[in-house]
Backbone as JSON, one array per atom type, in Angstrom:
{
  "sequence": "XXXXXXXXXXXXXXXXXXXXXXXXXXXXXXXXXXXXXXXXXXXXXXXXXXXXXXXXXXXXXXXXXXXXXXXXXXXXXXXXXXXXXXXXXXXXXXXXXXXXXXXXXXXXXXXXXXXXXXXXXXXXXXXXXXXXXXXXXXXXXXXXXXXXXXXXXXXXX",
  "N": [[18.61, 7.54, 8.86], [18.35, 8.98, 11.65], [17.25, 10.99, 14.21], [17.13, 12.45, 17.36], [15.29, 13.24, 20.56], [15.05, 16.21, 22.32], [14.87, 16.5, 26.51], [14.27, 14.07, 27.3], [15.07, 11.08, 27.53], [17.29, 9.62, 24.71], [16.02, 9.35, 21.61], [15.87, 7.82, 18.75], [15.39, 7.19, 15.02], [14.54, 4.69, 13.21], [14.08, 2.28, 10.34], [12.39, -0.18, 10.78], [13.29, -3.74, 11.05], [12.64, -7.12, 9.77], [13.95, -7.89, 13.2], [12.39, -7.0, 14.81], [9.48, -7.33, 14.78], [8.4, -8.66, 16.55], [8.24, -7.24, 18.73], [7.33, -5.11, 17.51], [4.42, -6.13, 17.67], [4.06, -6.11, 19.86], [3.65, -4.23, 21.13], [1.67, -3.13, 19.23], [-0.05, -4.77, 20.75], [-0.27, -3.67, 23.4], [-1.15, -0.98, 22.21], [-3.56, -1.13, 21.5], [-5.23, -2.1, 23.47], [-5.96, -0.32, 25.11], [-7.9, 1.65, 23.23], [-10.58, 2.52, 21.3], [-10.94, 0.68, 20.2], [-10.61, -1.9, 21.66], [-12.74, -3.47, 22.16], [-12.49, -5.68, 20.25], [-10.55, -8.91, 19.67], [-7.28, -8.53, 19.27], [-5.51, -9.47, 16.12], [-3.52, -11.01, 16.6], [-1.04, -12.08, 14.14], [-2.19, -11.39, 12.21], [-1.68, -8.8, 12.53], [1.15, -9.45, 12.78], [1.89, -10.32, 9.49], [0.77, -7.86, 8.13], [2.65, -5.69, 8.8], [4.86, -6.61, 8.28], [5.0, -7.36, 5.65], [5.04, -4.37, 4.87], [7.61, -3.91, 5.44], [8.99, -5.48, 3.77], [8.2, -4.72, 1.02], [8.46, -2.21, -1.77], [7.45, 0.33, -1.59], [6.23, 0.45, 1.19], [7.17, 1.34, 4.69], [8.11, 0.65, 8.0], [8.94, 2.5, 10.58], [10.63, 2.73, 13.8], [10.79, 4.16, 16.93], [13.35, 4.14, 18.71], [14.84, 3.62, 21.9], [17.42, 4.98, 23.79], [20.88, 3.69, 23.81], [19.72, 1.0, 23.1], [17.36, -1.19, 20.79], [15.45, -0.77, 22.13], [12.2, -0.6, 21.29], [10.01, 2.03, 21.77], [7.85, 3.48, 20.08], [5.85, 3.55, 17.01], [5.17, 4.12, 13.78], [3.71, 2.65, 11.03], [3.49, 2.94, 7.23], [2.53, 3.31, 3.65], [2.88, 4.11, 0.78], [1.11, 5.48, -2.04], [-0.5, 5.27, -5.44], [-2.86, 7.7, -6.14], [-6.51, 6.88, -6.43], [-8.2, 8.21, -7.9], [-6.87, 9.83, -9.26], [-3.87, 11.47, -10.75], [-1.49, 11.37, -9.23], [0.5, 10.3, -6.38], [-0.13, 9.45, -3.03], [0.49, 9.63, 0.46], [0.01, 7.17, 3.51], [-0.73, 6.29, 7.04], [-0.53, 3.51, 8.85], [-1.31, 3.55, 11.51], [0.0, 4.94, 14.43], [1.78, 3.88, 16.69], [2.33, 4.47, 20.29], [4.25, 3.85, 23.1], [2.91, 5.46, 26.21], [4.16, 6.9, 27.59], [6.48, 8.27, 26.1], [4.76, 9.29, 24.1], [4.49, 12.4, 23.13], [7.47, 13.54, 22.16], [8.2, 11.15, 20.76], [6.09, 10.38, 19.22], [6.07, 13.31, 17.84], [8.94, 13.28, 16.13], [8.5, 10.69, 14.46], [6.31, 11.31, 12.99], [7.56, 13.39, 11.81], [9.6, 12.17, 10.32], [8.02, 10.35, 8.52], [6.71, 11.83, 6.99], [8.86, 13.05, 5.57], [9.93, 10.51, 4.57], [7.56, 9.94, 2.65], [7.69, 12.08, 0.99], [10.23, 11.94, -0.28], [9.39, 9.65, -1.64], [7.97, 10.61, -3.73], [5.61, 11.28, -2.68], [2.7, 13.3, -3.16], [1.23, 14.37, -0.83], [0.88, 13.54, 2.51], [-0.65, 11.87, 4.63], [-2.57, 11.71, 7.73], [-4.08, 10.01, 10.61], [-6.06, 10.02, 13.18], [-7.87, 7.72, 14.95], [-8.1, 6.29, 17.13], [-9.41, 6.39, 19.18], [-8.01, 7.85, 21.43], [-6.5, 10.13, 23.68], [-7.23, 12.05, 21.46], [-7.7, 15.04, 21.23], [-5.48, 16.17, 22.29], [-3.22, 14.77, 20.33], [-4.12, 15.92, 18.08], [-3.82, 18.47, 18.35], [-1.11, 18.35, 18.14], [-0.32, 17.52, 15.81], [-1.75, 18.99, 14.46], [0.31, 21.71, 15.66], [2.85, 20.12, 14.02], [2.4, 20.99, 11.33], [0.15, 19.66, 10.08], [-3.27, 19.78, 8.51], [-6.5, 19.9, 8.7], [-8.26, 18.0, 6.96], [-10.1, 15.96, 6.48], [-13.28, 14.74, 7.74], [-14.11, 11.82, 9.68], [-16.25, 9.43, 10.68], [-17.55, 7.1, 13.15]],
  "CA": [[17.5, 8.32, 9.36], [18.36, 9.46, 13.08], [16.54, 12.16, 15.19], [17.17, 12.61, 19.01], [14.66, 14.46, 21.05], [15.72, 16.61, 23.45], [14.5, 16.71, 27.84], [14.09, 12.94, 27.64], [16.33, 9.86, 27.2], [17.5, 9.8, 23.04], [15.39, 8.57, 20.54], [16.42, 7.54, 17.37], [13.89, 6.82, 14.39], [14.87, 3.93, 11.75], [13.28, 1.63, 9.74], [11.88, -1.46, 11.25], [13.4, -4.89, 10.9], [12.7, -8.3, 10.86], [14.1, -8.33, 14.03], [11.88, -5.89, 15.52], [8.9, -7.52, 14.86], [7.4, -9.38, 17.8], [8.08, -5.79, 19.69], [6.07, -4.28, 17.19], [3.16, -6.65, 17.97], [3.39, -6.36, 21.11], [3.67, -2.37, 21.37], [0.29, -2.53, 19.02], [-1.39, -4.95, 21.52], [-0.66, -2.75, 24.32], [-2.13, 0.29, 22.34], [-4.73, -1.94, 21.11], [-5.98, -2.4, 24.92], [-6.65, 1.45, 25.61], [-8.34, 1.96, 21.78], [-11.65, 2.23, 20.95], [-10.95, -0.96, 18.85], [-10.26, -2.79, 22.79], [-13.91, -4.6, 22.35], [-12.64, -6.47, 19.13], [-9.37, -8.6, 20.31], [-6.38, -8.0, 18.3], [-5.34, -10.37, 15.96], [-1.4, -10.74, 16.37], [-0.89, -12.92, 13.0], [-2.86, -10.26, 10.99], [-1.04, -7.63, 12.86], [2.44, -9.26, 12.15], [1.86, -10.06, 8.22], [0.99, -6.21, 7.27], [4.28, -4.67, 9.31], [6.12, -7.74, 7.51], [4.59, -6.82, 4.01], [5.26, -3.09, 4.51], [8.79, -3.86, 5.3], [9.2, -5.91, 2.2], [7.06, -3.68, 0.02], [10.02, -0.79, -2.1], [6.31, 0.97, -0.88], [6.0, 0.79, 2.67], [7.84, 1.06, 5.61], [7.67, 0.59, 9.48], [9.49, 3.11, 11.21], [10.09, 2.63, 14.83], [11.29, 5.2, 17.66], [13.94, 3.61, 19.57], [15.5, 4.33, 23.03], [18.9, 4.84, 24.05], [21.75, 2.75, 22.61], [19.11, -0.2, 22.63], [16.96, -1.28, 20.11], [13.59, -0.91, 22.28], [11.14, -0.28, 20.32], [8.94, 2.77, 22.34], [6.73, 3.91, 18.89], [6.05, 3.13, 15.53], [4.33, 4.02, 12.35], [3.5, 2.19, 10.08], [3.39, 3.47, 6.21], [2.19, 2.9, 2.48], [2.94, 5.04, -0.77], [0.46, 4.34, -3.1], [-1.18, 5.97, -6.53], [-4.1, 7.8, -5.91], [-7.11, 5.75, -6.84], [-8.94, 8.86, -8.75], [-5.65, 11.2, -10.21], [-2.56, 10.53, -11.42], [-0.66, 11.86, -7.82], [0.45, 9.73, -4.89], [-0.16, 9.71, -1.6], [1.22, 8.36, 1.75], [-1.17, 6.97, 3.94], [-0.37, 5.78, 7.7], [-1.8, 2.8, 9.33], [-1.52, 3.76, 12.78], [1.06, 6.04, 14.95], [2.0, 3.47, 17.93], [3.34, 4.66, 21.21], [3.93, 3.86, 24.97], [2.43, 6.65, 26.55], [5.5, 7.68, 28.5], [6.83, 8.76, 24.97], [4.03, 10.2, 23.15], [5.01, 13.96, 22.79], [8.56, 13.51, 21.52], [8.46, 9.96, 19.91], [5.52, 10.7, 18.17], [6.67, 14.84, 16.71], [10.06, 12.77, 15.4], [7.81, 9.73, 13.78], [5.31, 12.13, 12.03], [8.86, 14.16, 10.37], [10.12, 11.37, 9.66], [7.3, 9.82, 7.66], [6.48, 13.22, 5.92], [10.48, 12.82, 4.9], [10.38, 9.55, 3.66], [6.84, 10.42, 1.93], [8.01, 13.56, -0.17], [10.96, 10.91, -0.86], [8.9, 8.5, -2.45], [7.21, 11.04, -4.34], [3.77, 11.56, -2.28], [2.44, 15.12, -2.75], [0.34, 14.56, 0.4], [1.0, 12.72, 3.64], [-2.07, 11.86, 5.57], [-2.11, 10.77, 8.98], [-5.28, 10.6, 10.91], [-6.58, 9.95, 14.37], [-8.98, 6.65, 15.07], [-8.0, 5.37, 18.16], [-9.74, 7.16, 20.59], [-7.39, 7.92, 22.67], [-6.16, 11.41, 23.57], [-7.61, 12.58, 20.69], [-7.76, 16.21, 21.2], [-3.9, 16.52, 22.06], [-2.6, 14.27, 19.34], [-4.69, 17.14, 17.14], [-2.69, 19.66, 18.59], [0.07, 18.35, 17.91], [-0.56, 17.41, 14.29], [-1.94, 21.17, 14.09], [1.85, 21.81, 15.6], [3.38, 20.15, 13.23], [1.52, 20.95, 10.4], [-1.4, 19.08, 9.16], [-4.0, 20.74, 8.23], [-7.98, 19.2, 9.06], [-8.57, 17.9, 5.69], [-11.0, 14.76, 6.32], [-13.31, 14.01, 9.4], [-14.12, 10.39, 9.58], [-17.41, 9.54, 11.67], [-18.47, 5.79, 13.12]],
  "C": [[17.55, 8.25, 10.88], [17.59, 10.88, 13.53], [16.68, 11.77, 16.45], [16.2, 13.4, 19.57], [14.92, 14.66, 21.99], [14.74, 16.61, 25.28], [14.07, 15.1, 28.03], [15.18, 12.09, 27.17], [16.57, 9.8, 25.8], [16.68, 8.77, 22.83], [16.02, 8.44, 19.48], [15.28, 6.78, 16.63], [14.7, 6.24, 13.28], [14.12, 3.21, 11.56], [13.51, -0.25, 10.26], [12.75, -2.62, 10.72], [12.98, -6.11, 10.85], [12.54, -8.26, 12.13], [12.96, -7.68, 15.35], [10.55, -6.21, 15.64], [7.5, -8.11, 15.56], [7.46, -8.34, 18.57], [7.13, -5.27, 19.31], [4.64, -4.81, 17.23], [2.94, -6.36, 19.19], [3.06, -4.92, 21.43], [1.83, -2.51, 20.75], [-0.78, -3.89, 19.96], [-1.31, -4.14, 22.8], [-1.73, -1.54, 24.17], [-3.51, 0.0, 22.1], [-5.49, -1.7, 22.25], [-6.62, -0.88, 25.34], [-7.45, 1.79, 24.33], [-9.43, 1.8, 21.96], [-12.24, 1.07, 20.53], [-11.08, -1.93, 20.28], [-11.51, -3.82, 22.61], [-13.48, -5.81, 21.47], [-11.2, -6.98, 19.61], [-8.63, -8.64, 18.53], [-5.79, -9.5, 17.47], [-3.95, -10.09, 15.33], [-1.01, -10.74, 14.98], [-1.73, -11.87, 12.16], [-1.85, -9.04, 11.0], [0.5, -7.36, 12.1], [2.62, -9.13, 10.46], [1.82, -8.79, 7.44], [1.92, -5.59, 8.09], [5.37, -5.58, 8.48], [5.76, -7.29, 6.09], [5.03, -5.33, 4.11], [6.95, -2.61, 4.81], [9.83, -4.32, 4.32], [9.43, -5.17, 1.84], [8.19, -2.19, -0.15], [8.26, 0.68, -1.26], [5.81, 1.51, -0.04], [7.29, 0.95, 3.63], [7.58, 1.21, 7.21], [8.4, 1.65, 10.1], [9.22, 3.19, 12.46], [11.28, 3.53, 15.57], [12.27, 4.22, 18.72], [14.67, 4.62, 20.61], [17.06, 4.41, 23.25], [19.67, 4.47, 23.16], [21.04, 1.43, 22.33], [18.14, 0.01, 21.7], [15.54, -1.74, 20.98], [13.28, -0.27, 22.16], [9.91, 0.6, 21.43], [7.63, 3.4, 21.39], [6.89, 3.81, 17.53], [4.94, 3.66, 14.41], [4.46, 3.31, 11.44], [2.87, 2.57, 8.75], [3.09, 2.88, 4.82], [2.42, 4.46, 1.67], [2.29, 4.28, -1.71], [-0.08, 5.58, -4.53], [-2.84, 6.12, -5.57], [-5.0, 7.43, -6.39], [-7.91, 6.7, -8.24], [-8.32, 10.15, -9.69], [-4.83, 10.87, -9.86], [-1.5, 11.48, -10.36], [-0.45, 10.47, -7.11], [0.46, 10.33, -3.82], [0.37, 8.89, -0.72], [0.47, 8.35, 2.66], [-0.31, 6.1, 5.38], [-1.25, 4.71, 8.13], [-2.26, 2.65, 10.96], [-0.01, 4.12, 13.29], [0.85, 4.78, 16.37], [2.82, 4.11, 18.88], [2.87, 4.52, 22.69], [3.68, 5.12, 25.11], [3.26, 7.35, 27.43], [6.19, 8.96, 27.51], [6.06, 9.54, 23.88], [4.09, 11.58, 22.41], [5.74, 13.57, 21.51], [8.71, 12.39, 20.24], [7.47, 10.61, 18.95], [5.3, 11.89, 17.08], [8.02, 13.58, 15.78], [9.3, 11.63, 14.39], [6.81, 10.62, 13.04], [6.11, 12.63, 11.16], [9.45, 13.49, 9.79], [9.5, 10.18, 8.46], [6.55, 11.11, 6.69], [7.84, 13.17, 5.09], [10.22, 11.41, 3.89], [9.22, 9.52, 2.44], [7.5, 11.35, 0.54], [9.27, 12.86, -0.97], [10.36, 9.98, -1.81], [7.74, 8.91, -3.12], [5.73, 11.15, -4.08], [3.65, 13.11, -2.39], [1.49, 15.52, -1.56], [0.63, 13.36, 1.29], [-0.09, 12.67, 4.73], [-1.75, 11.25, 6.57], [-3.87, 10.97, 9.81], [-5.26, 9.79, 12.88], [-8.11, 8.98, 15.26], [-8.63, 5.81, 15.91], [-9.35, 5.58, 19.39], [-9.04, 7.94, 21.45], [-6.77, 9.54, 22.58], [-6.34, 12.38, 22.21], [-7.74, 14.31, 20.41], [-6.18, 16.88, 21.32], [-2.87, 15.9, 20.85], [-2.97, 14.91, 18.74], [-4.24, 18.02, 17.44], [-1.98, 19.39, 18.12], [0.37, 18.07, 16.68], [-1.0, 18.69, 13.73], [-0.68, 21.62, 14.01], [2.74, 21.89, 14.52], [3.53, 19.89, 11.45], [0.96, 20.54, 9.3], [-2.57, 19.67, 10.11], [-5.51, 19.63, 8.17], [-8.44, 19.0, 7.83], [-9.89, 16.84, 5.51], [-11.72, 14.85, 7.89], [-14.05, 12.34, 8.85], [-15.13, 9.9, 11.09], [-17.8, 7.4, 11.7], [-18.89, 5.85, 13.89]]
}
């Protein structure tokens, strides 16, 4: 699972490691710090156990946007395939779209196709992704308009 995006340095989108793991904590306490969530602090050791369970898990997976020929880690999603709780479908459910904000555009169009891919792979007939950070909220909805999802839920606290 490779993708490059083009007018910036190459990306490439594979599935998380082990080794990758203390990046991906640290990527979600950076985004952590700009989030709505910033009042509550982040709790690493919670953080690492569910990216480590969803890399286990034949279920989940981490998928992270890497740069160049190295393996740093600029954005990540994190994923679940599960049975729907009230009809006999699955769904794929994200648990948050990480990215440095240098990369946001590109990393995060290639990390949305690439978790709709591995979704429709693992038999979801719907891939949900949603928007509960705070943060640029009105352009990350473009761009999920873009590349199309469709306003199915709003979600109010």
């Amino acid at each position: 699972m490779v993708a490059v995006a083009e007018g910036i340095a190459s990306l490439a989108i594979l599935p998380a490691k082990k080794g990758d793991l203390s990046a991906l904590v640290e990527l979600a306490a950076q985004v952590h710090e700009e989030s709505q969530w910033a009042r509550f602090p982040l709790d690493r050791s919670r953080t690492r156990t569910l990216l480590s369970s969803l890399m286990e898990s034949p279920d989940g997976v981490v998928l992270i946007a890497v740069e160049g020929g190295e393996r740093r880690v600029v954005a990540s999603v994190a994923c679940l395939v599960s049975d729907h709780p009230f009809m006999a479908v699955r769904i794929a459910i994200e648990f948050g779209v990480l990215c440095k904000s240098e990369h946001s555009g590109a990393a995060v169009a290639l990390l949305v196709r690439a978790y709709e891919d591995w979704a429709k792979k693992r038999g979801a007939v719907v891939a949900q992704i949603g928007i509960t950070d705070g943060v640029e909220q009105e352009r990350t909805a473009q761009l999920y308009s873009h590349l199309g999802f469709a306003l199915t839920n709003v979600l109010r606290s």
